[in-house]
FITORMAR-330579 format. One record per residue (C-alpha): residue in one letter; x, z, y. Coordinates in steps of 0.1 Angstrom, whole numbers. Layout:
<pts>
r=a | xx=X | zz=Z | yy=Y;
...
</pts>
This chain:
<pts>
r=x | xx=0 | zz=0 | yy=0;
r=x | xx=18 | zz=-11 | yy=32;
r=x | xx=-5 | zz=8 | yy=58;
r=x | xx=-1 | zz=49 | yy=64;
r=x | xx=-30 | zz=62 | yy=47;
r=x | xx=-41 | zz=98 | yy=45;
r=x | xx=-53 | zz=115 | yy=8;
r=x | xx=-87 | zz=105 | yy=18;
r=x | xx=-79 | zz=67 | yy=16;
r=x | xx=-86 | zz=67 | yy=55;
r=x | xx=-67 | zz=55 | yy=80;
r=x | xx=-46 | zz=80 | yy=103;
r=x | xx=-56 | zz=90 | yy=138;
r=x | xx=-39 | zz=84 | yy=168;
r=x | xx=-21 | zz=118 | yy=175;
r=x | xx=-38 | zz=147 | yy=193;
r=x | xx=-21 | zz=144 | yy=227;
r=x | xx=-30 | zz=104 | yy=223;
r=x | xx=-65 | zz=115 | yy=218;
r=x | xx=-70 | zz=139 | yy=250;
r=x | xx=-52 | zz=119 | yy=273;
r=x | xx=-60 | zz=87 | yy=272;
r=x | xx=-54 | zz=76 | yy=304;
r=x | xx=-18 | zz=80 | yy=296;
r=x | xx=-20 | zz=52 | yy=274;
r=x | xx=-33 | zz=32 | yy=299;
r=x | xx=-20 | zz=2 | yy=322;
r=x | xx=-6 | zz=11 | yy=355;
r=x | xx=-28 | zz=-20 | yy=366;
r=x | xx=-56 | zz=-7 | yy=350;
r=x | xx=-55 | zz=28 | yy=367;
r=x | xx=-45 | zz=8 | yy=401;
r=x | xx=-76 | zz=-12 | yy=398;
r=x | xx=-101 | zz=16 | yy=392;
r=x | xx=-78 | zz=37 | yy=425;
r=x | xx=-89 | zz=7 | yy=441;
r=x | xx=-124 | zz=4 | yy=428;
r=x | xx=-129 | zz=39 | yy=442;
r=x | xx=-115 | zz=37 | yy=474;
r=x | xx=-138 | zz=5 | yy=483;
r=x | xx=-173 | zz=20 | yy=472;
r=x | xx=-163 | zz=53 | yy=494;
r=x | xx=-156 | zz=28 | yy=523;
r=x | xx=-190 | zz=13 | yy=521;
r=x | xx=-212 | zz=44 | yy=515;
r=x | xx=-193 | zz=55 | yy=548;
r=x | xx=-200 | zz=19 | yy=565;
r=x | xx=-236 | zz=26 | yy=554;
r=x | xx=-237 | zz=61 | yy=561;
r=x | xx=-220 | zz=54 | yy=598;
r=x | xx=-247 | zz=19 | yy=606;
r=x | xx=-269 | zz=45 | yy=593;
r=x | xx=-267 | zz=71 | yy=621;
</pts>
């Protein structure tokens, strides 16, 4: 059998520090684009909010 396999026949998990941070496996892209994504909704809620008043 060529892939790691547990005693249950299962596949292995990813390890536990994998598991409860996954944003460290992440693309700095990735977490640059949602930074990004973020910072343009807040602009327009205080556009709105500003156009509002």
């Amino acid at each position: 059998m060529d892939r790691p396999v547990d005693s249950g026949g299962y596949p292995r998990r990813a390890p536990a520090y994998r598991r409860a941070l996954p944003w460290a496996v992440m693309s700095p892209t990735w977490i640059w684009m949602q930074v990004a994504i973020v910072v343009f909704v807040l602009a327009g809620m205080i556009v709105a909010v500003t156009k509002l008043v």
